[in-house]
C-alpha positions in Angstrom: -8.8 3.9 -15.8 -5.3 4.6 -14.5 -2.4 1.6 -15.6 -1.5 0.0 -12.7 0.8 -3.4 -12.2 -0.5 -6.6 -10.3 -3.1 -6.3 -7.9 -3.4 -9.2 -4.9 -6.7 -9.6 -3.3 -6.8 -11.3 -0.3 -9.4 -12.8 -0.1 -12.3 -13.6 -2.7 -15.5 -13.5 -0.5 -18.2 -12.9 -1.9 -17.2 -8.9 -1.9 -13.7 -9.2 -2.3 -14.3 -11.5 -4.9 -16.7 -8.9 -6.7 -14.7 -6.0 -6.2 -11.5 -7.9 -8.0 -13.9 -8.6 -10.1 -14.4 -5.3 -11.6 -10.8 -4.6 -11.5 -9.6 -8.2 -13.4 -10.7 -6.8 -17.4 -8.3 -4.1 -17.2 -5.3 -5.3 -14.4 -4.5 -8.7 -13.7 -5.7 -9.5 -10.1 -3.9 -12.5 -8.5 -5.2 -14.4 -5.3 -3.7 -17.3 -3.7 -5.7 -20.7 -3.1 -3.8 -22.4 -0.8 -6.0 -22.8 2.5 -8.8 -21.3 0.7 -12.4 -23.2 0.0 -13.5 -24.6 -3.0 -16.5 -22.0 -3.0 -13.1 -19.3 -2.8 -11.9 -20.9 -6.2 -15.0 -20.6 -8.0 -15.9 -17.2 -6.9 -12.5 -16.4 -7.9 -12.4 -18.6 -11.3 -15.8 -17.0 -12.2 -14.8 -13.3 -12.1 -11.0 -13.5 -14.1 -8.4 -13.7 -11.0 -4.9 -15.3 -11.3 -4.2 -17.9 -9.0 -0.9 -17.2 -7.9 -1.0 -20.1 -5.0 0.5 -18.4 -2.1 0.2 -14.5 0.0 3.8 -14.9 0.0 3.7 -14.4 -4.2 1.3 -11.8 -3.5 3.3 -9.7 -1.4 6.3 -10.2 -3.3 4.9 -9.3 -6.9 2.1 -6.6 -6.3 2.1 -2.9 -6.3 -1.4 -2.9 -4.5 -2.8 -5.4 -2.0 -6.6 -5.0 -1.0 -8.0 -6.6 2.1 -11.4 -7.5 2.1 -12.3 -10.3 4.8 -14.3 -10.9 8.4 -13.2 -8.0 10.3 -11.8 -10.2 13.1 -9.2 -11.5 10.4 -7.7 -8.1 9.5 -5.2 -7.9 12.0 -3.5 -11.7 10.6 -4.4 -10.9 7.1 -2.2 -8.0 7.6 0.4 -9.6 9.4 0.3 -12.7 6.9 1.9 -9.8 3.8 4.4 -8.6 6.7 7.5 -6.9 4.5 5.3 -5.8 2.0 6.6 -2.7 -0.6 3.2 -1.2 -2.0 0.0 0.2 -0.7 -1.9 -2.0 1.3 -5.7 -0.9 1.2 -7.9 -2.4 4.2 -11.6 -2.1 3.0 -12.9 -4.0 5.7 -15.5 -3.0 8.6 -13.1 -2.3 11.2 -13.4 0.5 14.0 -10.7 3.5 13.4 -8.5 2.3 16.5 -8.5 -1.2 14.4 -7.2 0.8 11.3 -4.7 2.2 13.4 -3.3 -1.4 14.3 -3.5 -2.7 11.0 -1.8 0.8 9.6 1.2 -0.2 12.7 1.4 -3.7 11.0 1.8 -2.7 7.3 3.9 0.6 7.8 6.6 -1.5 10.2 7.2 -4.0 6.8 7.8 -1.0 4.4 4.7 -0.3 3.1 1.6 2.7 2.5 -1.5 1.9 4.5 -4.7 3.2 2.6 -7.8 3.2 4.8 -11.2 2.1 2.8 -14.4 1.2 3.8 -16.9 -0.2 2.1 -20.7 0.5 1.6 -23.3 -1.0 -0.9 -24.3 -4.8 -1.7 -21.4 -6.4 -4.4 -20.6 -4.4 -6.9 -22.2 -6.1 -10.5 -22.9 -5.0 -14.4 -26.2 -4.2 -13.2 -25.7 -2.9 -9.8 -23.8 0.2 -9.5 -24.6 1.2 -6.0 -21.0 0.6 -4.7 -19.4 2.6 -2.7 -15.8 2.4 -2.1 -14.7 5.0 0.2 -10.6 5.9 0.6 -8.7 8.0 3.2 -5.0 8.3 3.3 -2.5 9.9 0.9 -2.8 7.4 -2.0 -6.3 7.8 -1.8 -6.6 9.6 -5.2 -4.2 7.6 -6.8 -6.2 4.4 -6.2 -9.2 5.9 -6.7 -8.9 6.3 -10.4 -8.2 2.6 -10.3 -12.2 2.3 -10.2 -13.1 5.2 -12.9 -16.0 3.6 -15.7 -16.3 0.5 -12.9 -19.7 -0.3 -10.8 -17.3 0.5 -7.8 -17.8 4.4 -7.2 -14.7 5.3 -5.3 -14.7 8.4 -3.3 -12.1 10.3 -1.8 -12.7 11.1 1.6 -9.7 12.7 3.3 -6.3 12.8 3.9 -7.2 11.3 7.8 -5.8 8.1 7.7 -9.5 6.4 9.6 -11.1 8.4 8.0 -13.3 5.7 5.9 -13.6 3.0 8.5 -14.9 5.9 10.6 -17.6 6.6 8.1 -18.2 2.6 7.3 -18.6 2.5 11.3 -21.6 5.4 11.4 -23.1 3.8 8.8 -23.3 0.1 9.8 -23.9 0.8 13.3 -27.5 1.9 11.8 -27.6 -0.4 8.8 -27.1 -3.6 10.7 -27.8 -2.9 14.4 -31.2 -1.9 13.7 -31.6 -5.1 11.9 -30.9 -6.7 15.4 -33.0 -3.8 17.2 -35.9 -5.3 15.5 -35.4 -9.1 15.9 -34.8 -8.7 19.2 -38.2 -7.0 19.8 -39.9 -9.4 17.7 -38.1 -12.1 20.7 -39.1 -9.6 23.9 -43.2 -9.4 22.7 -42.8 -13.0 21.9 -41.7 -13.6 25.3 -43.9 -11.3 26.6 -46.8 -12.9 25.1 -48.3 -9.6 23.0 -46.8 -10.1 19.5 -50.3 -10.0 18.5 -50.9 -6.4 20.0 -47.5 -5.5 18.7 -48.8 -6.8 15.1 -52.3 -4.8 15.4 -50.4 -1.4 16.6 -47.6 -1.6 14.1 -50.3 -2.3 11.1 -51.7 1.0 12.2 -48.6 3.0 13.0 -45.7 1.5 11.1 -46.7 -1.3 9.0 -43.9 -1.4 6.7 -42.1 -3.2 10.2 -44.0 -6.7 9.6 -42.1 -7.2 6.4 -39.0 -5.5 7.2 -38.9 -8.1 10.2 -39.1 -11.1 7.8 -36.2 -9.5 5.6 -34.4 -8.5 8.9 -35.0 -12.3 9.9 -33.8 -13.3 6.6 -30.1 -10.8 6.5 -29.7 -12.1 9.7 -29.4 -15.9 9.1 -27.9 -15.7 6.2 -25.1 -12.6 7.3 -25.4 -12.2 10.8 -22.4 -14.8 10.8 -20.2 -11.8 9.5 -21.7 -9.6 11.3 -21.2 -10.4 14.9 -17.0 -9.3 14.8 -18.5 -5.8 12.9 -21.0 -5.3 15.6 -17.8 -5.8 17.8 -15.9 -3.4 15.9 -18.8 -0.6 16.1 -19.0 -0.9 19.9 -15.5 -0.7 20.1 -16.1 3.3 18.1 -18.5 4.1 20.4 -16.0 3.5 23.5 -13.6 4.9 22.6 -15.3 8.0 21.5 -16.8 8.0 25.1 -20.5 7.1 23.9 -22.2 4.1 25.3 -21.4 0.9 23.6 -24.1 -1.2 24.2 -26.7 -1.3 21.7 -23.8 -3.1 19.6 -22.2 -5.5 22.3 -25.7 -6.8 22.3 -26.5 -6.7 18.6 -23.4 -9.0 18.2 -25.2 -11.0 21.0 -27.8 -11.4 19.0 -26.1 -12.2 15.9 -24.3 -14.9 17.5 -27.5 -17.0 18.5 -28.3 -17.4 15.0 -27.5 -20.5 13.1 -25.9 -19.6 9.8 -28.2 -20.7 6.9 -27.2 -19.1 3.6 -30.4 -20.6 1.7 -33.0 -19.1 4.2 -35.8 -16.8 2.5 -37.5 -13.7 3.6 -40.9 -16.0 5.5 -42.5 -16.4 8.2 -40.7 -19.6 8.9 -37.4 -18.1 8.8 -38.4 -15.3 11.1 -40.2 -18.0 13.2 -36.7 -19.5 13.7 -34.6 -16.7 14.4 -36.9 -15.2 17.4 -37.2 -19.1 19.0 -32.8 -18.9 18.8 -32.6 -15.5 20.7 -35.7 -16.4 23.1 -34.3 -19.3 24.0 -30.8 -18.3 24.4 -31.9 -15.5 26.5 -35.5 -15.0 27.5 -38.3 -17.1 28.4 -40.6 -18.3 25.8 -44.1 -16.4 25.6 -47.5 -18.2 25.6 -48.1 -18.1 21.7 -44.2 -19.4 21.3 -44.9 -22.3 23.6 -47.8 -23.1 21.3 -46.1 -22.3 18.2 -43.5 -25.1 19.3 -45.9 -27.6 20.1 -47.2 -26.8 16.7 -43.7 -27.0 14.9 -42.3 -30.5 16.7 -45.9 -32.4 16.0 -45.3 -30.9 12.2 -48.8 -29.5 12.0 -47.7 -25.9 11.0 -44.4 -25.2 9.9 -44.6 -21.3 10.5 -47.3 -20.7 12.8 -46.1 -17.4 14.8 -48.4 -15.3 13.1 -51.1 -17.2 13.2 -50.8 -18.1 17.0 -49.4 -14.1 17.7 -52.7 -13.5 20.3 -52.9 -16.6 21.9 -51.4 -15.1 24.8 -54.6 -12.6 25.3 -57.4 -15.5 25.1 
């Protein structure tokens, strides 16, 4: 692993506080606290980083500043290091025309954009399916930052979107699918032939009744973070002059979910998530409409599978 000075990370997410993570045994990685959570601090305390209490002491004592936060923030978190010296590497999900604006941002203060996007669950000692992915001029450089870490960093191209473009293809399949399928779990619901759906996929494809609990399940529990990245993908698609849709209304969906970070992969949880989008924007099918009278009189907590064919009696 290269020597390198300070590193700032802004901020400790549950990613960002991972990837410092694997970078804190060999460099000291600094984040600041103030306006952060408590849950921020103990991510951060957990993994080694230096509390340095302010962005302001991180911009003016780092060589290398990574961004890794909700994709709508990007734009301010940039902004926030405005003046900053080093290279500034955005790893978050934004479209390649976001990249662009954020590039705008750090360049006009005096410092290197580095374009990264990431792909892969946290980085850990026993997960190594990380990949960080780096376009730009320093891309090498930083790179080697991550050599003997769980974070495989790969060198894309000099093309300064080059990663977000990538994290963008990716995602848009990753995560919108995820959304494709809850919201055809809500359209037979409303429709009244889960049941028939249920039968035909247990033939056909029936690895999709459990990949729509675990879909049900990502959703609740991510979908919050989501919703901006679906935003972001649509925004690719434009302005490559493809349709945008299928991601305007995967954020849709996304954003009629209540955020529930302790949900499991059941039939309750999926239960849940198809009665949010149904109601938000469809009409209840016959076996929902029993399923709820079910629910509110407490008789059977998750009952959609069991009531799936009411509406062909």
């Amino acid at each position: 692993m290269m020597q390198f000075g300070s590193i700032g990370l802004l901020h400790p997410g549950e990613m960002g506080a991972a990837v410092g993570g694997v970078l804190a045994g060999e460099h000291p990685v600094w984040w600041a606290s103030s306006g952060r959570s408590p849950a921020s601090a103990r991510r951060a305390s957990a993994v080694g980083l230096t509390d340095v209490g302010s962005v302001e002491a991180i911009r003016n004592g780092c060589e290398l500043i990574i961004s890794i936060c909700p994709p709508e923030a990007a734009r301010d978190v940039a902004r926030q290091v405005s003046g900053f010296q080093g290279v500034y590497l955005d790893a978050n999900a934004i479209a390649p025309a976001t990249a662009r604006e954020v590039a705008t941002l750090v360049e006009a203060g005096g410092g290197g954009y580095l374009d990264g996007g990431i792909i892969g669950g946290p980085p850990s000692a026993r997960s190594r399916g990380t990949r960080l992915y780096l376009s730009g001029p320093d891309g090498p450089k930083i790179s080697q930052l991550f050599s003997g870490t769980a974070v495989d960093a790969r060198v894309l191209s000099d093309d300064p979107t080059a990663a977000s473009a990538l994290k963008m293809c990716f995602a848009a399949w990753t995560k919108g699918t995820i959304a494709l399928l809850l919201d055809i779990r809500a359209l037979a619901e409303t429709l009244g032939e889960t049941g028939a759906l249920l039968a035909e996929w247990e033939s056909s494809m029936p690895e999709l009744k459990d990949r729509s609990l675990s879909a049900a399940q990502q959703a609740v529990t991510k979908g919050w973070r989501w919703r901006a990245e679906m935003e972001e993908i649509a925004r690719t698609f434009r302005d490559a002059d493809l349709p945008d849709g299928f991601h305007q209304a995967a954020s849709e969906i996304y954003g009629a979910l209540i955020r529930n970070e302790e949900a499991t992969s059941a039939p309750s949880t999926l239960d849940e998530v198809v009665t949010a989008i149904a109601s938000k924007y469809g009409q209840l099918g016959p076996a929902r409409k029993l399923f709820e009278r079910l629910r509110v009189n407490r008789i059977v907590p998750g009952a959609l599978e069991l009531v799936a064919g009411e509406g062909h009696r």
